[in-house]
N, C-alpha and C positions, 0 to 999 in steps of 0.2 A: 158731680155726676150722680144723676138718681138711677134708680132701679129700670126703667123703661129705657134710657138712652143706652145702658153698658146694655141691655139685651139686643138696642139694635145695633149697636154696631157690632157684634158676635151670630147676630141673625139667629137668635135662640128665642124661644119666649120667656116673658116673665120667670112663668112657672118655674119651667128648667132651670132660669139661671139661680132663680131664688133657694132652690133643691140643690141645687148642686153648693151654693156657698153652705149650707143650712147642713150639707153632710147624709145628706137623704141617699136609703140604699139602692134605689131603683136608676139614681142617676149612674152612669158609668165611669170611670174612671180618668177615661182620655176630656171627656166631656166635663168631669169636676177638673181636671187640671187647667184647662181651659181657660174657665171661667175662674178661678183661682186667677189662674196670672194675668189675667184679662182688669181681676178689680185690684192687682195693686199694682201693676202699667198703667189705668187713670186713676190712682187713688180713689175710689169706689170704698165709701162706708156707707153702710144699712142702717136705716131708721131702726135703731132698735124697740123703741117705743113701739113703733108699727109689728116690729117683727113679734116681740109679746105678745100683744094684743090679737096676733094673728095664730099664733102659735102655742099658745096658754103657757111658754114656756119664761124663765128670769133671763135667760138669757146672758149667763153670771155662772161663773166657777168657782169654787170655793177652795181656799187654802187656811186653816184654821192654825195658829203657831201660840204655845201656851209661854207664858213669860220664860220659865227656866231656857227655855230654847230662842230666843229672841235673840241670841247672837247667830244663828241660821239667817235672820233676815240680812245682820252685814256683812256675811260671809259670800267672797265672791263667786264659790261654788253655788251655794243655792240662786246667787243674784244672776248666775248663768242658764241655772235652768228654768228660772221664773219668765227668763227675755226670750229661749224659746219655745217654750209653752205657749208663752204670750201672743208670738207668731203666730201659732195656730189656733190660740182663738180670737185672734180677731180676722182673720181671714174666713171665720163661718161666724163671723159677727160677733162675736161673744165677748163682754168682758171681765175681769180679775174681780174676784172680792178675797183683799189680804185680811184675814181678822187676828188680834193678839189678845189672848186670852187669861188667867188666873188658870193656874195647872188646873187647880181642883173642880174649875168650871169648864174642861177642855170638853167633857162629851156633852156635858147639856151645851154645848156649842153648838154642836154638831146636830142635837138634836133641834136644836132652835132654827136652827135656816131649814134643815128638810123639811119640817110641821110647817114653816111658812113658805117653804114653796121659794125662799130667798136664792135660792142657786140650784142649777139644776143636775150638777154634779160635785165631787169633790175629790183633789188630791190630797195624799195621804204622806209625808214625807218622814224621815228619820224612823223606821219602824225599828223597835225592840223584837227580841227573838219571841217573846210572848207576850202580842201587845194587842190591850182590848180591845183597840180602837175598829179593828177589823171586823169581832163578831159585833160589835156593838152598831155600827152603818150596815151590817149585811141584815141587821133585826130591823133598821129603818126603813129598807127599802129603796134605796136612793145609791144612784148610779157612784161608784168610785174606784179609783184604780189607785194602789202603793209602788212608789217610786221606792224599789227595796222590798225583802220576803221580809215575813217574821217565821222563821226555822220551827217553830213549835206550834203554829198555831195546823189546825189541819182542816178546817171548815174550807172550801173553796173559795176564791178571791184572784181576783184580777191585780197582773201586777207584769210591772218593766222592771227589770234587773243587769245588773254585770255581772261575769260570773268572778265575781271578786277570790273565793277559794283559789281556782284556777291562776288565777292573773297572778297571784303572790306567790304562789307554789311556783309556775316560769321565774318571775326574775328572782325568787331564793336561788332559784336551779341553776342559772344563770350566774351568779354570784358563786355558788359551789363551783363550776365549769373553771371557774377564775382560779379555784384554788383557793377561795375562802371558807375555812370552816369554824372563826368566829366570828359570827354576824348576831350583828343590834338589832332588834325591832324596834320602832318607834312607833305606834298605833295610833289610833282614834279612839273613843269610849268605848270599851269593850261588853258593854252593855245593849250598844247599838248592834243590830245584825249584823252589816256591810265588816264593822270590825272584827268580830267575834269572826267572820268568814275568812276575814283578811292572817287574821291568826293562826287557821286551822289551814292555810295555805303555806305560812311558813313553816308551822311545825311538821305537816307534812313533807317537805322539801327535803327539811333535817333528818327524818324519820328512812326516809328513802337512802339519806347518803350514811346511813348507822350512825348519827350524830346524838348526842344523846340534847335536848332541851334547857336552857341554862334562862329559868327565872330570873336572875339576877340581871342580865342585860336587855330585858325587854321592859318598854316603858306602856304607858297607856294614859291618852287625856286629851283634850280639847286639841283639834286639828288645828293651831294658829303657828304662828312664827315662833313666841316665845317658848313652846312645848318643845319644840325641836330644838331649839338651842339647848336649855336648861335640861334637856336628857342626854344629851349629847358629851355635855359637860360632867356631868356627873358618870356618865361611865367611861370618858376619857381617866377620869380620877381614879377609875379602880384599878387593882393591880392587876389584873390580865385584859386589857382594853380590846374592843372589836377592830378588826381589820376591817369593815364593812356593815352597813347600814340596810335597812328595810324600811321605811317610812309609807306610811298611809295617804302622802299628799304630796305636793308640790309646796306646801305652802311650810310645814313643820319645815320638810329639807332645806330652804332656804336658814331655817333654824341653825340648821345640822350644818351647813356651809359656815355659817359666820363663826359654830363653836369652834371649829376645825382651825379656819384662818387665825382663830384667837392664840391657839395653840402651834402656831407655825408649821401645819398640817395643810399639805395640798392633796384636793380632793380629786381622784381618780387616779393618784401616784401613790400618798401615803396611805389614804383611806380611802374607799369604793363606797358611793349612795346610789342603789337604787330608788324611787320613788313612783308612787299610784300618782298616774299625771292625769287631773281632768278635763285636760284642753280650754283651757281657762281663757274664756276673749282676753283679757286686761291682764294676763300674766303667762304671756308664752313662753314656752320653755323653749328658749333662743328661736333661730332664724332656720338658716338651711340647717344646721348642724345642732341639733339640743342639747343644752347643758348636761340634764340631768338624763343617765338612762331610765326608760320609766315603764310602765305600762299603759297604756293611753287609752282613753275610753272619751269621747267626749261628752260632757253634762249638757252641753246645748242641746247636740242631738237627741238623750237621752232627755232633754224637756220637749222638744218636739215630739217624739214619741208616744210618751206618757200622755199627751193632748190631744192625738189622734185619736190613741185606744181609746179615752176617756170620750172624746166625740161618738166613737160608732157605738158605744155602748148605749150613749144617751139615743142616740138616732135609731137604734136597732128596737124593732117592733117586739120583741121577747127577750129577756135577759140574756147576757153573753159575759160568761166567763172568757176572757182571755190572758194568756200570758206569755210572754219574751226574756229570753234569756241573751244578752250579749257576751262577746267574749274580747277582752281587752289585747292591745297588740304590743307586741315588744320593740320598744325603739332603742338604737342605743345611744347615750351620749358621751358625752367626755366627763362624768364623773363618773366612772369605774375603769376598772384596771386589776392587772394580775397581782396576788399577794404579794409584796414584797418581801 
């Protein structure tokens, strides 16, 4: 279906319809949705050719990912929110450019597609608490928005977040409630914001219930399966072992599961896991009833998001700072339980 036929069966003109996939501010809201679900009830894709050429715009988002970080591309969180982001651009036409970079060539990256006009926006993902990459694009000129703050940086900057502090502080609290007052952290690189937040939420928790902070059982590293386990293990080993877990993911936890089982530990009788769940298509945390209790935030939605903003920015006739803050929800599942 071309451009003329989806307009006549909507009874709109060209124009509008074109405007409205295209993210244009003048079109209205009921009228973008419209025509939204109008072009993907006939499968409706835009010449993109056409639409550059008309538009002087690439018609291209840019996601730039420097080698050390190349396990983000297999990771099924990021592979979550890349599928919906994706959604939304290609529903105002747009599509992906993945680039993987040498660390030390990440900003002439960056500067290299703006100077050419290569993409006409860019996501920003895995931000550090002070991380250049922010002043360095706002000095380009060129539309971007960070999936995650950097805490230190303080120039203004467009950005989608969780309120991850919050989220870990609930199910710490949640875990004290229980009656637990030695609890594990198992984290993420605490280098990265989202971690370093996720930390100051637990210690927070502790801090509230006069607990005093016990280095020794918290860990920090690559969010995969093997972290979780391999932390797990090792502070099952020590002599005063956690009653209870804090894990930064769904994915470490499963970790944390197998080290338990290894050790003839049932989890939400002997030991309590709560876990940051990111609603993961390809690894749900169970059915009606979730395994893990968790904090749940979804990354789809939060790649939808981040795609939108990153649209009206580009589409918006004068720059536009904006920013979103979510707040994750407490589910409970069947691995926790009152101290024994």
């Amino acid at each position: 279906m071309n451009l003329r036929e989806l307009s006549k069966r909507l009874n709109l003109s060209q124009t509008t319809v074109s405007r409205a996939l295209n993210g244009y501010p003048e079109v209205n809201e009921a009228t973008r949705k419209r025509v939204a679900e109008a072009a993907q009830l006939y499968n409706y894709r835009p010449n993109v050719r056409a639409q550059t050429l008309a538009t002087g715009r690439s018609m291209s988002i840019g996601h730039i990912i420097p080698f050390s970080k190349q396990s983000e591309m297999v990771n099924i969180v990021f592979a979550d929110f890349i599928a919906g982001a994706g959604e939304v651009y290609s529903t105002h036409g747009y599509n992906m450019t993945l680039t993987v970079v040498r660390d030390e060539d990440e900003l002439s990256a960056y500067r290299g597609v703006a100077e050419k006009g290569a993409v006409d926006g860019i996501i920003v993902h895995s931000p550090a608490r002070n991380d250049p990459r922010i002043a360095f694009l706002a000095d380009l000129d060129i539309p971007f928005l960070v999936h995650g703050r950097a805490s230190e940086v303080t120039l203004p900057y467009s950005w989608m977040d969780v309120n991850n502090t919050r989220a870990i502080e609930t199910g710490t609290q949640y875990l004290l409630d229980l009656g637990h007052r030695r609890i594990g952290l198992i984290n993420g690189q605490e280098r990265m914001d989202f971690a370093q937040r996720r930390r100051d939420g637990y210690l927070s928790a502790l801090q509230s219930a006069g607990l005093a902070a016990d280095e020794t059982i918290m860990r920090s590293g690559e969010m995969n399966e093997p972290h979780g386990y391999q932390s797990t293990l090792e502070l099952l080993a020590s002599a005063d072992p956690p009653t209870a877990f804090v894990t930064s993911s769904i994915v470490p936890a499963l970790g944390i599961r197998r080290a338990l089982e290894e050790h003839g530990l049932k989890m939400g009788r002997d030991v309590s896991v709560l876990c940051y769940d990111d609603e993961i298509s390809y690894l749900p945390n169970g059915t009606e009833t979730p395994i893990f209790t968790a904090m749940r935030s979804s990354v789809r939605d939060a790649g939808r998001r981040c795609a939108e903003m990153l649209m009206e920015q580009i589409m918006a006739p004068t720059p536009l700072i904006k920013t979103e803050l979510w707040d994750a929800e407490l589910v409970i599942g069947m691995s926790t339980g009152p101290v024994g």
